[in-house]
Chimera marker file (.cmm) of the C-alpha trace (Angstrom):
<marker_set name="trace">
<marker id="1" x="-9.151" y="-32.978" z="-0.839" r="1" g="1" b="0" radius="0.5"/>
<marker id="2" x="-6.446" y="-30.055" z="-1.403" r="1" g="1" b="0" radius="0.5"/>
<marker id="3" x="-3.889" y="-29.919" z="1.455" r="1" g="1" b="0" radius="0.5"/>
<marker id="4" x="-5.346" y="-26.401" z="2.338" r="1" g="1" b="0" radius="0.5"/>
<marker id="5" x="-8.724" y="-27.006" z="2.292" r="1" g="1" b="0" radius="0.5"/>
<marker id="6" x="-10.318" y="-26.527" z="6.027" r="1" g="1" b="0" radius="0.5"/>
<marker id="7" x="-11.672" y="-30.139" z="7.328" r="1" g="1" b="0" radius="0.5"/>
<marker id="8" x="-15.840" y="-30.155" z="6.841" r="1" g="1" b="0" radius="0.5"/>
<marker id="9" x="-17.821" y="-29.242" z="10.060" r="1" g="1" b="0" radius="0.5"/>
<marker id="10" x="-21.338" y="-29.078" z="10.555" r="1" g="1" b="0" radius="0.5"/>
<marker id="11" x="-23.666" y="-26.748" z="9.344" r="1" g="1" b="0" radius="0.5"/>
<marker id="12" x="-24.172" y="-26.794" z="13.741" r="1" g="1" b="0" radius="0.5"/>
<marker id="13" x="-20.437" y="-25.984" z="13.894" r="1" g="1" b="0" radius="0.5"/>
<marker id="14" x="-20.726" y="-23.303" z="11.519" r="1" g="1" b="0" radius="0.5"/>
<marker id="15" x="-23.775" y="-21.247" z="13.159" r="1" g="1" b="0" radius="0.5"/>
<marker id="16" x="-21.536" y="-21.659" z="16.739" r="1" g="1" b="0" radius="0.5"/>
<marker id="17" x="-18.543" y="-20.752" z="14.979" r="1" g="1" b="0" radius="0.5"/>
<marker id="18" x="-20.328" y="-17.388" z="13.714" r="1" g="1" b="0" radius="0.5"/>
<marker id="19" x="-22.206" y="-16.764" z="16.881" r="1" g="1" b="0" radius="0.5"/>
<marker id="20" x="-19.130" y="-16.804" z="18.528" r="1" g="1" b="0" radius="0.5"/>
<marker id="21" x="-17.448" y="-14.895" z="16.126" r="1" g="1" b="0" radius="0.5"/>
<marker id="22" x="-20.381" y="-12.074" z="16.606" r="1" g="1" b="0" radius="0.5"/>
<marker id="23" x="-20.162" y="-11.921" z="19.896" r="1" g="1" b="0" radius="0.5"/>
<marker id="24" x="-16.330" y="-11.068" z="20.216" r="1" g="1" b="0" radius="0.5"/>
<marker id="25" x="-16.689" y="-8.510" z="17.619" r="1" g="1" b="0" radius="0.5"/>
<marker id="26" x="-19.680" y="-7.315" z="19.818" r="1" g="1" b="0" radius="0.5"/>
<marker id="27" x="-17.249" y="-6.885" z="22.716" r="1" g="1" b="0" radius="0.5"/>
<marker id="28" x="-14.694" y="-5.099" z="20.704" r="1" g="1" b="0" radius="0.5"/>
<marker id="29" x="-16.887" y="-2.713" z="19.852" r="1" g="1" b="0" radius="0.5"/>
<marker id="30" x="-17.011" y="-3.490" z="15.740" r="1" g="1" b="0" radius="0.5"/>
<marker id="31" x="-20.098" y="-2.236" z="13.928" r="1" g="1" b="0" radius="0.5"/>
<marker id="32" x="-21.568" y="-3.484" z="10.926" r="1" g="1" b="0" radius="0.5"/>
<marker id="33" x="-21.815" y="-6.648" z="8.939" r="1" g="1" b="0" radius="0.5"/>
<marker id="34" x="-20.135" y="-9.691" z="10.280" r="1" g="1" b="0" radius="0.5"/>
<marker id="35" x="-19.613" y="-13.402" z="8.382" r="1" g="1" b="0" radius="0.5"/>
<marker id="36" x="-18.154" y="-16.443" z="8.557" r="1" g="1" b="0" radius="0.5"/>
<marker id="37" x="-16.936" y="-18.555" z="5.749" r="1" g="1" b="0" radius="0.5"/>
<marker id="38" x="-15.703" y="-22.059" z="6.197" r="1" g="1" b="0" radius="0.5"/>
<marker id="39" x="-12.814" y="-21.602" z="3.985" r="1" g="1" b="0" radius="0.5"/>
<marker id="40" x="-9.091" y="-20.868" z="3.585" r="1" g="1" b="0" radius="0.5"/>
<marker id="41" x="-8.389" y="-17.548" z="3.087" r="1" g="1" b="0" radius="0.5"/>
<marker id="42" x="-4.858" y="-17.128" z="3.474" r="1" g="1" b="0" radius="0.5"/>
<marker id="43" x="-5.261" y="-13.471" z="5.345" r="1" g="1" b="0" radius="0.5"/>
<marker id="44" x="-4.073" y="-14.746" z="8.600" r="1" g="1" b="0" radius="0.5"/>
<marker id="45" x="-8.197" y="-15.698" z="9.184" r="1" g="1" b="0" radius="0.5"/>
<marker id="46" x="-10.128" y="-12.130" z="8.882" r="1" g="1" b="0" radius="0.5"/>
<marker id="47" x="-10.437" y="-9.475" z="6.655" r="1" g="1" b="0" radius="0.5"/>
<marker id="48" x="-12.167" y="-6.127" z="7.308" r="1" g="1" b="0" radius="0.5"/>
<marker id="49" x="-14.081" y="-4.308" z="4.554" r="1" g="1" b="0" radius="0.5"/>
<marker id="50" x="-14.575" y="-0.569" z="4.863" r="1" g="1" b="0" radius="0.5"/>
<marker id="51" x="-18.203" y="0.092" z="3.639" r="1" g="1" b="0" radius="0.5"/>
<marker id="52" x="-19.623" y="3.395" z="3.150" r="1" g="1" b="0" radius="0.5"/>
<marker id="53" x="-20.666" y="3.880" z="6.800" r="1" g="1" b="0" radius="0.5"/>
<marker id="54" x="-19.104" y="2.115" z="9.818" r="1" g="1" b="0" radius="0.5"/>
<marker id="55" x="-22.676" y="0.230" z="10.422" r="1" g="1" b="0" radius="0.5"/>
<marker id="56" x="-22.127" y="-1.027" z="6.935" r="1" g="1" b="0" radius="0.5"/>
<marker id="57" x="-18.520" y="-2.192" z="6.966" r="1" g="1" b="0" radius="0.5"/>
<marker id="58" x="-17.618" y="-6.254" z="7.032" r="1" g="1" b="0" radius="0.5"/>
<marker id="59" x="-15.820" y="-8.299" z="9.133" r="1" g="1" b="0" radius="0.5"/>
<marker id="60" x="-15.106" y="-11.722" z="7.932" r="1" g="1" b="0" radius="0.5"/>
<marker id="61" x="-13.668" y="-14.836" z="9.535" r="1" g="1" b="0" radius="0.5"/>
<marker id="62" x="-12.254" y="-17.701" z="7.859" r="1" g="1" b="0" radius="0.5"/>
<marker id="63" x="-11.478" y="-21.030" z="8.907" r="1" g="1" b="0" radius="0.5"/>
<marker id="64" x="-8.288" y="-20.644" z="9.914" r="1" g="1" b="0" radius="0.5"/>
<marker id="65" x="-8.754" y="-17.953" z="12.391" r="1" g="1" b="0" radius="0.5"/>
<marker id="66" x="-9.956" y="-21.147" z="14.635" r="1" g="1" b="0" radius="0.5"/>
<marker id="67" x="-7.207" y="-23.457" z="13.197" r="1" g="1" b="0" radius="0.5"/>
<marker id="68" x="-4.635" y="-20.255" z="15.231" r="1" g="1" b="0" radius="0.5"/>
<marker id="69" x="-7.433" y="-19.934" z="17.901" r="1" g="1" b="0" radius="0.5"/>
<marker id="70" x="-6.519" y="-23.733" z="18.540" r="1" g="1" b="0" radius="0.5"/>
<marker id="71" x="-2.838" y="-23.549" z="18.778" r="1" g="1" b="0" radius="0.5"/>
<marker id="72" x="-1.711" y="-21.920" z="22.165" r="1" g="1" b="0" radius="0.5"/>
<marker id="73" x="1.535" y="-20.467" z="19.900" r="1" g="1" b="0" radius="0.5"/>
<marker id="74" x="-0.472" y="-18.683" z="17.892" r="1" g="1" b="0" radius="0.5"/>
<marker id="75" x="-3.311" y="-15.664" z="17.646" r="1" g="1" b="0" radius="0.5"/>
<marker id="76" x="-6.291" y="-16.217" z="19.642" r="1" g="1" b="0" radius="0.5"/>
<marker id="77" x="-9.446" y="-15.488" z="17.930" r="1" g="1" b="0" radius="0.5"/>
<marker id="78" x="-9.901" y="-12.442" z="20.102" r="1" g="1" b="0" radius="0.5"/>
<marker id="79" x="-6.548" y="-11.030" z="19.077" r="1" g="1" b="0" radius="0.5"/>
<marker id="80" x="-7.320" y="-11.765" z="15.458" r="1" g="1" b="0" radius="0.5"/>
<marker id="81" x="-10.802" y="-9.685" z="15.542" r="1" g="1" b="0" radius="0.5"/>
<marker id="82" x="-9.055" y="-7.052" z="17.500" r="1" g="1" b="0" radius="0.5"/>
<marker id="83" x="-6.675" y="-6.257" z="14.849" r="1" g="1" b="0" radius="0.5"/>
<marker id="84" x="-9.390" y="-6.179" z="12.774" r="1" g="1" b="0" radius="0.5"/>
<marker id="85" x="-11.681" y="-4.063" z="14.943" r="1" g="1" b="0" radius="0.5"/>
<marker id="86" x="-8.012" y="-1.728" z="15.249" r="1" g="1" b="0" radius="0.5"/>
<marker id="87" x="-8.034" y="-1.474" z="11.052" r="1" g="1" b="0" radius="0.5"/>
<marker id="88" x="-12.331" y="-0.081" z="11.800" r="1" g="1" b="0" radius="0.5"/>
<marker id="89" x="-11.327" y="2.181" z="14.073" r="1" g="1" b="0" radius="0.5"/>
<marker id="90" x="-8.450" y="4.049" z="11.719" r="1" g="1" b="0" radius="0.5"/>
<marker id="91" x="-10.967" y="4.429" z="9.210" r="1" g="1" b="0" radius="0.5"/>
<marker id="92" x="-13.999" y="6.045" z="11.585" r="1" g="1" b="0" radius="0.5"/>
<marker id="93" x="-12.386" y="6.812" z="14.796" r="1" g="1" b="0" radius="0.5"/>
<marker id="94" x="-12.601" y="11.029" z="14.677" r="1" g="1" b="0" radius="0.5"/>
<marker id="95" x="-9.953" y="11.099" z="17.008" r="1" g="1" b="0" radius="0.5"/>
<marker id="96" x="-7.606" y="8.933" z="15.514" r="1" g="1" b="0" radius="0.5"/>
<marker id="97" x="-8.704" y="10.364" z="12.138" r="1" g="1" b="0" radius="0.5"/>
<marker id="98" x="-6.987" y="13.331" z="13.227" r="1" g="1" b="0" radius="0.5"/>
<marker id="99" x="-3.883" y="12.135" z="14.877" r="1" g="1" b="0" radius="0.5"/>
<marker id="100" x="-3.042" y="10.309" z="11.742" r="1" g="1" b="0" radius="0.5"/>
<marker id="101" x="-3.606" y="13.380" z="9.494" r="1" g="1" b="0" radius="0.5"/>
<marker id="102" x="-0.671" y="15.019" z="11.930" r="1" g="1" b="0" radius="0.5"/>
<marker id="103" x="2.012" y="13.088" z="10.212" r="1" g="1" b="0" radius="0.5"/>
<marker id="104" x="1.911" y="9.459" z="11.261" r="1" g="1" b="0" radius="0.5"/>
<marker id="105" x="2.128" y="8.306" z="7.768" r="1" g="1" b="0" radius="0.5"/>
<marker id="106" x="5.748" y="6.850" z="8.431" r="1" g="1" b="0" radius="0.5"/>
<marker id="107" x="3.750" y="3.619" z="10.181" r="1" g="1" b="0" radius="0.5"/>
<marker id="108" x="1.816" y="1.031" z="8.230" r="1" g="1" b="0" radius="0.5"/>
<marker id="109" x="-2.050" y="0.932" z="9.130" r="1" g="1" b="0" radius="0.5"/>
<marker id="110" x="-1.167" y="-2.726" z="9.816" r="1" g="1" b="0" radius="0.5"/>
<marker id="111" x="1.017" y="-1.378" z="12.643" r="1" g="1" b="0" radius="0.5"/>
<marker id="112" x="-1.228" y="0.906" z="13.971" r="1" g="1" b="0" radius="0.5"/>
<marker id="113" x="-4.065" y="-1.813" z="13.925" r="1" g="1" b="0" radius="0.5"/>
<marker id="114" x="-1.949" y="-4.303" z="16.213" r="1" g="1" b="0" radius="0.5"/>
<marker id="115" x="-1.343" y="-1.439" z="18.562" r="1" g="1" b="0" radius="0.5"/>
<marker id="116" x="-4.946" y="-0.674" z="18.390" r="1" g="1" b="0" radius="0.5"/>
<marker id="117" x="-6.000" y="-4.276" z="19.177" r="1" g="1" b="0" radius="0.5"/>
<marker id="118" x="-3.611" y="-4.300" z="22.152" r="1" g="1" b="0" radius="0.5"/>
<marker id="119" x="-5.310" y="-1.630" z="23.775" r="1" g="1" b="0" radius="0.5"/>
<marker id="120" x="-9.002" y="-3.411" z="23.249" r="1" g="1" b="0" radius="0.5"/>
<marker id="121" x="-8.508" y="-7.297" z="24.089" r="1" g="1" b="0" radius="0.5"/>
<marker id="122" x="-8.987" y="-8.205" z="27.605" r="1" g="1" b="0" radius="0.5"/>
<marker id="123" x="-6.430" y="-10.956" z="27.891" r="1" g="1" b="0" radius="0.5"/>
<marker id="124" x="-2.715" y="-9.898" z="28.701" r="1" g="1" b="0" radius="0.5"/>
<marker id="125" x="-1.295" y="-12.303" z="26.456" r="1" g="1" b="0" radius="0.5"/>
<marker id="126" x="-3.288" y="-11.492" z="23.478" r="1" g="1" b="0" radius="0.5"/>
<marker id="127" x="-2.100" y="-7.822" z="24.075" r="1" g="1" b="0" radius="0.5"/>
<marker id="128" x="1.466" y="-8.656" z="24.100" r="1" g="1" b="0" radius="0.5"/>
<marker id="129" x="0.885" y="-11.100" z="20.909" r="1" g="1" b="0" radius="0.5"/>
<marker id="130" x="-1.011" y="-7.960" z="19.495" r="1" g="1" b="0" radius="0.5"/>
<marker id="131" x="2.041" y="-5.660" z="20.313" r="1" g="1" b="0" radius="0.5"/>
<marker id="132" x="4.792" y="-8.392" z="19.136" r="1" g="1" b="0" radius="0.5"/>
<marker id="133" x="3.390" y="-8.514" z="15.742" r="1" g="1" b="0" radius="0.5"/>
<marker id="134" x="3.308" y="-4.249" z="15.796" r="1" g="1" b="0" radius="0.5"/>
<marker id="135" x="6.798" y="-4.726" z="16.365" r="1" g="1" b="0" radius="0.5"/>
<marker id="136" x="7.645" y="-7.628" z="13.855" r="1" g="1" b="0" radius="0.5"/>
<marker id="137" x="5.570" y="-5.273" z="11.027" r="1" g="1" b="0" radius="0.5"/>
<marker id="138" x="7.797" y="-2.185" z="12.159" r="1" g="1" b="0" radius="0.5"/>
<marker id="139" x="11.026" y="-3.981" z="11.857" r="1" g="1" b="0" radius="0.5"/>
<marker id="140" x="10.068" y="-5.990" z="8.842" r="1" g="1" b="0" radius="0.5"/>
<marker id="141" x="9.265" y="-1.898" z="7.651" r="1" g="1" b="0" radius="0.5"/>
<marker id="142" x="13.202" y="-1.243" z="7.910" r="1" g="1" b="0" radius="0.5"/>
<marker id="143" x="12.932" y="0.428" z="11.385" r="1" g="1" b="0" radius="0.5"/>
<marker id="144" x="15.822" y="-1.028" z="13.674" r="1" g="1" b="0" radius="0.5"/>
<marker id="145" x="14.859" y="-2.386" z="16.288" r="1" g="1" b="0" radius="0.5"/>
<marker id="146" x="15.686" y="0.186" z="18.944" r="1" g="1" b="0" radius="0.5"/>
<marker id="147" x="13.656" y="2.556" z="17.170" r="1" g="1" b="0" radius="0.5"/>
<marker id="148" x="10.654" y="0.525" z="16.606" r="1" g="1" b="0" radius="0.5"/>
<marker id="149" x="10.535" y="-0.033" z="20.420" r="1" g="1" b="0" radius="0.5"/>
<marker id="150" x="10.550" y="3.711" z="21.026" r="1" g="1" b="0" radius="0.5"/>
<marker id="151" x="8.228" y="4.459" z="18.295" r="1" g="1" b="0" radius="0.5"/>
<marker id="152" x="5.438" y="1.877" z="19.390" r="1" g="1" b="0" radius="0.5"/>
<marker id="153" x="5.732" y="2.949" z="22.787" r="1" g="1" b="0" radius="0.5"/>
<marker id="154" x="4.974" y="6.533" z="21.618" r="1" g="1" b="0" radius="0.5"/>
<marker id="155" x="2.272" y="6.258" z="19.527" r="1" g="1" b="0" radius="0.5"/>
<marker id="156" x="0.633" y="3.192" z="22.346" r="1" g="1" b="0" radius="0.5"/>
<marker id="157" x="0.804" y="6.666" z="24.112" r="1" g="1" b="0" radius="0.5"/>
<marker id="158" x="-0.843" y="8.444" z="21.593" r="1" g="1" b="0" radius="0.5"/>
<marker id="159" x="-3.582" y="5.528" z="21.296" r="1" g="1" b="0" radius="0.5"/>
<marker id="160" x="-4.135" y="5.218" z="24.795" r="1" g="1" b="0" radius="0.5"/>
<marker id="161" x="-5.095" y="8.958" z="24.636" r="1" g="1" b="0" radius="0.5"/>
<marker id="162" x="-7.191" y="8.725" z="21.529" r="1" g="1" b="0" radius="0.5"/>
<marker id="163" x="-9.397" y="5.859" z="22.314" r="1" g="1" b="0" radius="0.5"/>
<link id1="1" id2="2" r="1" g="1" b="0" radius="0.2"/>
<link id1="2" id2="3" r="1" g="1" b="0" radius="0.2"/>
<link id1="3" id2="4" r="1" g="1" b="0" radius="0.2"/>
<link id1="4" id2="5" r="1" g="1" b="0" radius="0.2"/>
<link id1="5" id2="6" r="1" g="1" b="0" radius="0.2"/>
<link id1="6" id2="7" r="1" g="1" b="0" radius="0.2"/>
<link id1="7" id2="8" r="1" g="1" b="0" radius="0.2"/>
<link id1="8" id2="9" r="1" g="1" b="0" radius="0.2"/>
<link id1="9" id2="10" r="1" g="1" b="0" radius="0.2"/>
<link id1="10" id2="11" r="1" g="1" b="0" radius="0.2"/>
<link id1="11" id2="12" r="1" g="1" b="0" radius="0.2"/>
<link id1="12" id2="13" r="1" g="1" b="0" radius="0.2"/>
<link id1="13" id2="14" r="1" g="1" b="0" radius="0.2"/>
<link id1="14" id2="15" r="1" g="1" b="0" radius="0.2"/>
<link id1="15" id2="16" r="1" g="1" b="0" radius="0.2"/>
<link id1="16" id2="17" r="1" g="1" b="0" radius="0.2"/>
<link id1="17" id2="18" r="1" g="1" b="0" radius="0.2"/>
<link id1="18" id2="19" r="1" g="1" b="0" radius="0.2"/>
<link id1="19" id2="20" r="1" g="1" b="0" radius="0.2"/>
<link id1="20" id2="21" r="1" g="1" b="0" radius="0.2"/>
<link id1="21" id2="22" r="1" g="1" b="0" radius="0.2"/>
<link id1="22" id2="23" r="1" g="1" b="0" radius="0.2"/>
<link id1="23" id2="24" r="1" g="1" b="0" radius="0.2"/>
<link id1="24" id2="25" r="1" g="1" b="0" radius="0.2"/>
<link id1="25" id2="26" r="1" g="1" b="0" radius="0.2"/>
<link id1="26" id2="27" r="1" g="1" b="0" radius="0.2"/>
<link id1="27" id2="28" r="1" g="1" b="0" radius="0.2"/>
<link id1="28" id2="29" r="1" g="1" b="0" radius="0.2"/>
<link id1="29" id2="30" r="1" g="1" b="0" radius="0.2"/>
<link id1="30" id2="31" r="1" g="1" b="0" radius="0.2"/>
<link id1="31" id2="32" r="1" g="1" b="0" radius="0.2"/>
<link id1="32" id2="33" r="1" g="1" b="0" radius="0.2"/>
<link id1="33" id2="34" r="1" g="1" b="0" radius="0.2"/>
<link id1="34" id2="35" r="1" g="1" b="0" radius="0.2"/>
<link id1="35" id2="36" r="1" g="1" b="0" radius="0.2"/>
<link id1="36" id2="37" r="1" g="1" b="0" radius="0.2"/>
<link id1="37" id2="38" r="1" g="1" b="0" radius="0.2"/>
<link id1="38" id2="39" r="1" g="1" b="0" radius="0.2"/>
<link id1="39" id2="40" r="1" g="1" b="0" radius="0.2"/>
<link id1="40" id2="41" r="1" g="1" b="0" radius="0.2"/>
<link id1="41" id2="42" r="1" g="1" b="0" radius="0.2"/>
<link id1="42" id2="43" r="1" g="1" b="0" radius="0.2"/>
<link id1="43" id2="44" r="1" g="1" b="0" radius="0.2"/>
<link id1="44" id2="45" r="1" g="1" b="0" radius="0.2"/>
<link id1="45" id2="46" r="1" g="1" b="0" radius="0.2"/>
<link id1="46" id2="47" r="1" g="1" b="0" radius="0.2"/>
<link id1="47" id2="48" r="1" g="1" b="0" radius="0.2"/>
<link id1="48" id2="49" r="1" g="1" b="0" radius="0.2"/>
<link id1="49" id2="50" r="1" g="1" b="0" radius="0.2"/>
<link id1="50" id2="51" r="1" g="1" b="0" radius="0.2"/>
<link id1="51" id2="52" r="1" g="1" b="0" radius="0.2"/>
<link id1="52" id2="53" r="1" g="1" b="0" radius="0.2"/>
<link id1="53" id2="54" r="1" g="1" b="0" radius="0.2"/>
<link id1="54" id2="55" r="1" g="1" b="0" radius="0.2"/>
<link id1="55" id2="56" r="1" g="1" b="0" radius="0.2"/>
<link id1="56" id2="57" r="1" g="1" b="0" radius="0.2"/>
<link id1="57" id2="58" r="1" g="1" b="0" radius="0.2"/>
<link id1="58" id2="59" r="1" g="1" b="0" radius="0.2"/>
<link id1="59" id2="60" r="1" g="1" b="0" radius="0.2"/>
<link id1="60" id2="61" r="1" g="1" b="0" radius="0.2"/>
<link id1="61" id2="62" r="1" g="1" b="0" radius="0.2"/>
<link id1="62" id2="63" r="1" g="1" b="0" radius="0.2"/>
<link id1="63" id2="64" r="1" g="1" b="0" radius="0.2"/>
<link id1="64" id2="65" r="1" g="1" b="0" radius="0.2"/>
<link id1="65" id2="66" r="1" g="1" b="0" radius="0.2"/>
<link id1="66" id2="67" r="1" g="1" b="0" radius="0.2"/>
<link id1="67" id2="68" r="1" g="1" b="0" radius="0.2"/>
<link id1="68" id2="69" r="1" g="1" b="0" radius="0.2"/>
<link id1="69" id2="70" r="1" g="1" b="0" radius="0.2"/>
<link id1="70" id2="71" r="1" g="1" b="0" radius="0.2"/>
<link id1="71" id2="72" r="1" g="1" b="0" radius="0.2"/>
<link id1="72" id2="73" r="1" g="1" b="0" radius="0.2"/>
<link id1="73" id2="74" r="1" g="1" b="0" radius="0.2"/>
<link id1="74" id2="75" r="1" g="1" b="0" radius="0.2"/>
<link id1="75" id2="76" r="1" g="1" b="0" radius="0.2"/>
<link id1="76" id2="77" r="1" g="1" b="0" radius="0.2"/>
<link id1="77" id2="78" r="1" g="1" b="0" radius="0.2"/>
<link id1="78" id2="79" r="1" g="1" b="0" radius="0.2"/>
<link id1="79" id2="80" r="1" g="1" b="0" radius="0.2"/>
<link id1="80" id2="81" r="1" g="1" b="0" radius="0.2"/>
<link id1="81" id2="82" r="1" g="1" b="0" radius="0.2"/>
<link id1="82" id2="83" r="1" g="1" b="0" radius="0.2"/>
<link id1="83" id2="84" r="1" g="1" b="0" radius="0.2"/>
<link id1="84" id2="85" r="1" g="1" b="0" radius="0.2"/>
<link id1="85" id2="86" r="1" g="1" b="0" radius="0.2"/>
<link id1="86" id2="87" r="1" g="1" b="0" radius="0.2"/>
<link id1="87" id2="88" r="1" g="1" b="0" radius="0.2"/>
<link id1="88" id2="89" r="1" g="1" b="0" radius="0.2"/>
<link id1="89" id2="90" r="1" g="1" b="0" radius="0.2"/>
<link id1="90" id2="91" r="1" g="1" b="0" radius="0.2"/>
<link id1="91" id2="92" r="1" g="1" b="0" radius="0.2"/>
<link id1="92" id2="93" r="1" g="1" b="0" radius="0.2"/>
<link id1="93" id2="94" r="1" g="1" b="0" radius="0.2"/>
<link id1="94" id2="95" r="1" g="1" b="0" radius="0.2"/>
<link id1="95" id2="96" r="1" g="1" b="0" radius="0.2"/>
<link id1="96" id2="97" r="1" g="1" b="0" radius="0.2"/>
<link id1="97" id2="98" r="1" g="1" b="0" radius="0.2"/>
<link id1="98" id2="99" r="1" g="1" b="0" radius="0.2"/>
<link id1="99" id2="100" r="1" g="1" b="0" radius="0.2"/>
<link id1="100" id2="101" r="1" g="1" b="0" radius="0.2"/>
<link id1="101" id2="102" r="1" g="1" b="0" radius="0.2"/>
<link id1="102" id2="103" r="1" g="1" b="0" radius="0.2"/>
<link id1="103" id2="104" r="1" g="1" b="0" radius="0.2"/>
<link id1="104" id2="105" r="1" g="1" b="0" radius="0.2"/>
<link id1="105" id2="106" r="1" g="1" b="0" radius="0.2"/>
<link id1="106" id2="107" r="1" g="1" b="0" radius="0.2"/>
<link id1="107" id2="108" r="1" g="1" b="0" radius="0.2"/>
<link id1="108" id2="109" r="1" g="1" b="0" radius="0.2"/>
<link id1="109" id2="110" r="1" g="1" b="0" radius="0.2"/>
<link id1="110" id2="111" r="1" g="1" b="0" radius="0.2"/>
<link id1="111" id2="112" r="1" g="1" b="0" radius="0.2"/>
<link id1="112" id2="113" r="1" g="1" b="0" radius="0.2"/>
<link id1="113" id2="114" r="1" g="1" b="0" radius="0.2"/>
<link id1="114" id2="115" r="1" g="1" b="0" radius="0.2"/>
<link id1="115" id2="116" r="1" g="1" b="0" radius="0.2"/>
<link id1="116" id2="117" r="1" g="1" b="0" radius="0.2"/>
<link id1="117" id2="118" r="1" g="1" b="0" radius="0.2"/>
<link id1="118" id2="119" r="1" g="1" b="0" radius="0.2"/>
<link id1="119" id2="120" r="1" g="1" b="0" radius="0.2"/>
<link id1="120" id2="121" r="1" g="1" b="0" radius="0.2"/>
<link id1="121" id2="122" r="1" g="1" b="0" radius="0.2"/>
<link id1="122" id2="123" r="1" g="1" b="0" radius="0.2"/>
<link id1="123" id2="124" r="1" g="1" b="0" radius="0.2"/>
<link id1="124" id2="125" r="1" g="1" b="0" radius="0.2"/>
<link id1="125" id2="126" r="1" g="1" b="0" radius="0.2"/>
<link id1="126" id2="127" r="1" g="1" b="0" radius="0.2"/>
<link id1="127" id2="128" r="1" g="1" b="0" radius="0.2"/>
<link id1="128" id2="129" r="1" g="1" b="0" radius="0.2"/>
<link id1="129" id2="130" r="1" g="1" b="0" radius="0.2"/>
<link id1="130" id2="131" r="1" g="1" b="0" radius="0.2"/>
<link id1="131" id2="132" r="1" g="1" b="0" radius="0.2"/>
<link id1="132" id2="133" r="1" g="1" b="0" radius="0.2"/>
<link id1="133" id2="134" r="1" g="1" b="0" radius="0.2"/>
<link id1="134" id2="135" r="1" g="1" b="0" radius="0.2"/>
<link id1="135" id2="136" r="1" g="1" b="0" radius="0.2"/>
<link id1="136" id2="137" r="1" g="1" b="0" radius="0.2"/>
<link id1="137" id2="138" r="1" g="1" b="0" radius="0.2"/>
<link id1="138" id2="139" r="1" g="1" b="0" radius="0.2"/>
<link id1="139" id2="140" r="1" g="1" b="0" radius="0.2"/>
<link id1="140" id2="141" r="1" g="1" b="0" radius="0.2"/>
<link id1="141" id2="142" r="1" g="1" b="0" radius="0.2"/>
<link id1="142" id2="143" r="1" g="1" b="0" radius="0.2"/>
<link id1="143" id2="144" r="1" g="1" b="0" radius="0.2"/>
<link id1="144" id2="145" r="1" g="1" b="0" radius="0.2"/>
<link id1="145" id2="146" r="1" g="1" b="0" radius="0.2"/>
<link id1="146" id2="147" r="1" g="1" b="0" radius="0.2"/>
<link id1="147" id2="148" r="1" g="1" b="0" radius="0.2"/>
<link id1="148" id2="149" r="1" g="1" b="0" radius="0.2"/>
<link id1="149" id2="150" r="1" g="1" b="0" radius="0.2"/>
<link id1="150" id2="151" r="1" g="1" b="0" radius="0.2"/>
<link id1="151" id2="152" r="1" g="1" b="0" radius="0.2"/>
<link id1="152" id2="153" r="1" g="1" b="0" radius="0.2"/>
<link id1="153" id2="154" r="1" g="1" b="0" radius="0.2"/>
<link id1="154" id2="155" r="1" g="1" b="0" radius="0.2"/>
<link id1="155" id2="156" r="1" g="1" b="0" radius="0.2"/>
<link id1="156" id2="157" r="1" g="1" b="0" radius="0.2"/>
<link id1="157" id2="158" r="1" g="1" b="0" radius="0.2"/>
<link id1="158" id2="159" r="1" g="1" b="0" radius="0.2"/>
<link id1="159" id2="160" r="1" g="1" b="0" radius="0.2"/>
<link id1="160" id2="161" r="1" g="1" b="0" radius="0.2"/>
<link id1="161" id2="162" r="1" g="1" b="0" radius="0.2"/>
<link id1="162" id2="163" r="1" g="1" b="0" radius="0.2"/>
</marker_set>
């Protein structure tokens, strides 16, 4: 067996795995399609497609987003589908729609998507997880680190307002 291949579960595992998986996304308020594949991905364990309406868009899991789930270091699954949920909400959100259109274009969608996911998860650690990888993506960016700071704290602001 390859070295990255996810260890076999049950086809039992699997259907608690996705109805799990549904209703977190249900919380977070994504809409549309959502899967489960019992695979390595190598997208940090979800992916969100953009369909062409928001009750048509896909969310899907992969394996490892319950290999991190598992590790108390790492994402929980709720952070993980938050982000997600955070990338849905840039694409359909009217609101947010327009704040980007303003001239926010100088931040990565994967930063706003972390900030958006710390807003939406209930747990306090998964929202500073959510905001520490916001920060990581805005330094790795080139902002310093000062900045990047000051800038997430502004547009949390503008988030906060939004949603």
């Amino acid at each position: 067996m390859p070295e990255s291949a996810p260890f076999p579960i049950s086809s039992e595992e699997q259907r608690n795995r996705l109805l799990r998986i549904r209703r977190l996304a249900k919380t977070l308020g994504f809409e549309g399609l959502v899967e489960y594949r019992h695979v390595v991905s190598n997208s940090g364990g979800a992916q969100y497609g953009i369909g062409s309406t928001s009750d048509q868009d896909l969310l899907v899991v992969f394996a490892e987003a319950f290999e991190r789930d598992a590790d108390p270091d790492d994402f929980s699954l709720e952070a993980i589908l938050a982000h997600e949920r955070g990338h849905q909400l840039i694409v359909w959100h009217s609101k947010l729609s327009r704040i980007l259109a303003r001239g926010i274009e100088l931040v990565s969608e994967e930063i706003l998507a972390s900030l958006i996911g710390s807003l939406i998860v209930e747990r306090e650690q998964d929202r500073r997880d959510l905001y520490h990888k916001a920060l990581y993506e805005a330094v790795a960016h080139g902002i310093d680190s000062t900045h990047a700071i000051r800038l997430l704290h502004d547009l949390r602001l503008l988030l906060e307002k939004a949603l």
